[in-house]
C-alpha positions in Angstrom: -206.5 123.8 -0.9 -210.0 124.1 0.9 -208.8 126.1 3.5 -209.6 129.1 0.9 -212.3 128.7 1.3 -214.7 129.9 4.4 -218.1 128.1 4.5 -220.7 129.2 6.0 -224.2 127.7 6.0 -226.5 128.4 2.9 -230.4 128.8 3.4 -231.4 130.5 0.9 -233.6 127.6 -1.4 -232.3 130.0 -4.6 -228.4 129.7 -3.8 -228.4 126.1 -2.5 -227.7 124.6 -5.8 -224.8 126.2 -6.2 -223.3 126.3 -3.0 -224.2 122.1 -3.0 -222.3 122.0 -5.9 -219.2 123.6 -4.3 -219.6 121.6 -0.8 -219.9 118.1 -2.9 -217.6 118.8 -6.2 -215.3 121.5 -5.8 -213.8 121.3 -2.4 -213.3 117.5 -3.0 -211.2 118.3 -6.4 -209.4 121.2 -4.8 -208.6 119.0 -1.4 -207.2 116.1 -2.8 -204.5 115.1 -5.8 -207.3 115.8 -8.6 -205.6 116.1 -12.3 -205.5 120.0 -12.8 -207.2 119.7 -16.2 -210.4 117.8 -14.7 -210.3 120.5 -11.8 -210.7 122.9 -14.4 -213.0 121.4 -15.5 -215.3 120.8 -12.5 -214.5 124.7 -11.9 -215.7 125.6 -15.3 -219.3 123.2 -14.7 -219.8 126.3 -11.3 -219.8 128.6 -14.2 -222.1 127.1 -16.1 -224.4 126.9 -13.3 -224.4 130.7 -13.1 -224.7 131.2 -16.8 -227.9 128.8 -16.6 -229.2 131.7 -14.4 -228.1 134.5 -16.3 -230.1 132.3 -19.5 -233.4 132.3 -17.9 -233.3 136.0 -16.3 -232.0 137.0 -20.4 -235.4 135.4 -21.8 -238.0 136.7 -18.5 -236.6 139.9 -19.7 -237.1 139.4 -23.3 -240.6 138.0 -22.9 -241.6 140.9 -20.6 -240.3 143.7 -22.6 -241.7 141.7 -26.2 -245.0 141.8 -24.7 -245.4 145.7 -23.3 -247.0 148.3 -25.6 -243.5 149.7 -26.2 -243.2 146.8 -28.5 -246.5 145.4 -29.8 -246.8 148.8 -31.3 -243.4 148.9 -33.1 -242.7 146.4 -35.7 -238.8 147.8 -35.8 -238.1 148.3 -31.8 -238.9 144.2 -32.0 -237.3 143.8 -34.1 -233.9 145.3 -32.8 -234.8 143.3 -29.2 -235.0 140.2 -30.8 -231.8 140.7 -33.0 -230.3 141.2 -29.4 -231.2 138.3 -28.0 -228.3 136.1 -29.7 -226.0 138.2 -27.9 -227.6 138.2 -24.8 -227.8 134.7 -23.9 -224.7 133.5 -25.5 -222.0 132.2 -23.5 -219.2 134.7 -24.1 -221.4 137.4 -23.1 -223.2 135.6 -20.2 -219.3 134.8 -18.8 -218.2 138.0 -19.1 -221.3 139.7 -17.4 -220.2 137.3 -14.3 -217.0 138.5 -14.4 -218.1 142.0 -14.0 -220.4 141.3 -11.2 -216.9 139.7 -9.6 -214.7 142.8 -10.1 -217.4 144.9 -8.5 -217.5 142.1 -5.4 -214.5 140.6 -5.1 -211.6 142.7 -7.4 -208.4 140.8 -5.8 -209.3 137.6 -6.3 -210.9 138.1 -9.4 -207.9 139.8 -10.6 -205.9 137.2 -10.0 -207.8 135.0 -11.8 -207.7 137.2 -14.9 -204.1 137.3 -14.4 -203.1 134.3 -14.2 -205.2 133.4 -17.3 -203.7 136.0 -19.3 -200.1 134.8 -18.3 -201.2 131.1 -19.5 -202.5 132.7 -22.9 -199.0 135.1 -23.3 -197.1 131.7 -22.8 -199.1 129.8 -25.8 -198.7 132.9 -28.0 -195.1 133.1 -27.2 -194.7 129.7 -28.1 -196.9 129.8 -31.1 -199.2 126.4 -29.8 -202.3 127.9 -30.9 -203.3 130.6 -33.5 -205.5 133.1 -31.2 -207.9 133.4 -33.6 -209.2 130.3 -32.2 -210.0 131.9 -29.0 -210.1 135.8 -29.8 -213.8 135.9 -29.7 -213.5 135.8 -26.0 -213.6 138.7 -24.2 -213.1 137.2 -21.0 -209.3 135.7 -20.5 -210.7 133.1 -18.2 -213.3 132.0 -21.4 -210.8 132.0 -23.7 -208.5 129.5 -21.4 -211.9 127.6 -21.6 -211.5 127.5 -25.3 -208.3 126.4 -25.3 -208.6 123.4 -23.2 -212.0 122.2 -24.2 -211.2 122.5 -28.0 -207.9 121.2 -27.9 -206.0 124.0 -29.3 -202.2 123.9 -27.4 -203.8 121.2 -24.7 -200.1 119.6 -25.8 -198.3 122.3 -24.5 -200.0 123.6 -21.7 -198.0 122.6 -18.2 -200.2 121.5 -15.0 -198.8 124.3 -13.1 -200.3 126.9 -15.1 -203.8 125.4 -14.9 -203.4 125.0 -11.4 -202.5 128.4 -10.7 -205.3 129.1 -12.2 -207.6 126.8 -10.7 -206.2 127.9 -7.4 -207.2 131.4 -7.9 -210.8 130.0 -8.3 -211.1 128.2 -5.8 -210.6 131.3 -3.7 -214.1 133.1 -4.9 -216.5 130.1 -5.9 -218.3 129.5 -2.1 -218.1 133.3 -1.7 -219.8 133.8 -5.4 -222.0 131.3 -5.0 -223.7 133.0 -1.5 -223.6 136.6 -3.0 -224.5 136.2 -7.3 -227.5 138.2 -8.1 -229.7 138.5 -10.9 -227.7 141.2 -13.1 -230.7 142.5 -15.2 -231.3 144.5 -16.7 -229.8 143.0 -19.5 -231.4 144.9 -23.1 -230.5 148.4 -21.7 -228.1 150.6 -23.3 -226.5 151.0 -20.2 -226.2 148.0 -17.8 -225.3 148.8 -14.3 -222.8 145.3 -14.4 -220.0 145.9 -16.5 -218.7 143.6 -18.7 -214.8 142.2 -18.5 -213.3 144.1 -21.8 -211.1 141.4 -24.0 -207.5 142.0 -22.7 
């Protein structure tokens, strides 16, 4: 229910998008009698909005770094950065560098969440409704029960209860994600200071 959530005012021009988006979406689905699978669904959509972010800080990054001396001088290094950039703005990697930034901030819930996604995924195996090969490029368990629903693999077998636990476990973090996220560069390092969620 909405009383998960504890709302407080947004200011900042940046974050107001996406803490709109929870006040006028979210807490509407997750307070009233909203078909778990469209909740899902409107969760997934707060997501997105985040990876949009991610997407635009991936390419100021790319253009800054493509247009230093480091690179206009070396043909190869270029080369390597742009063979990176695939990577670095797809969706399984832009996901899982937000669920990083959520076990640094907010480990319970966001454990939770993980859990309850990988319980959902045991039961499908278990009861052999999908081949995970569909969904094992995921590394995120919460992007791989994306893949599930939105391609259709199992969606015959999958109960309400499990999506709702799940979408439950969201609804705990969004407002609070949604007045802290940050930009996560750098994102072409070796080393990134934001860990990624590891497939599991």
């Amino acid at each position: 229910t909405a009383s998960h959530l504890n709302l407080f005012p947004c200011t900042d021009i940046e974050k107001k998008p996406l803490t709109d988006y929870v006040t006028n979406h979210l807490i509407t689905a997750d307070s009233t009698d909203c078909d778990p699978l469209v909740r899902f669904f409107l969760q997934y959509q707060f997501f997105e909005l985040l990876m949009q972010r991610i997407f635009s800080e991936v390419i100021s990054e790319f253009r800054q770094k493509i247009a230093s001396d480091n690179y206009t001088s070396d043909a190869w290094k270029t080369r390597e950065l742009v063979s990176k950039l695939g990577e670095k703005t797809s969706e399984n990697y832009r996901i899982s560098r937000i669920f990083g930034f959520m076990l640094e901030k907010f480990r319970f819930e966001t454990e939770e969440i993980i859990n309850n996604c990988k319980a959902l995924l045991k039961k499908i195996e278990i009861q052999k409704a999908a081949d995970p090969k569909d969904y094992s490029e995921a590394k995120t368990p919460y992007y791989k029960v994306r893949n599930v629903i939105f391609h259709g693999f199992a969606s015959h077998s999958i109960e309400k209860e499990d999506i709702t636990q799940i979408c439950d476990s969201v609804e705990k973090i969004t407002y609070k994600l949604s007045l802290c996220f940050e930009n996560l560069a750098p994102y072409f390092e070796l080393e990134n200071t934001t860990p990624q969620v590891e497939e599991g």
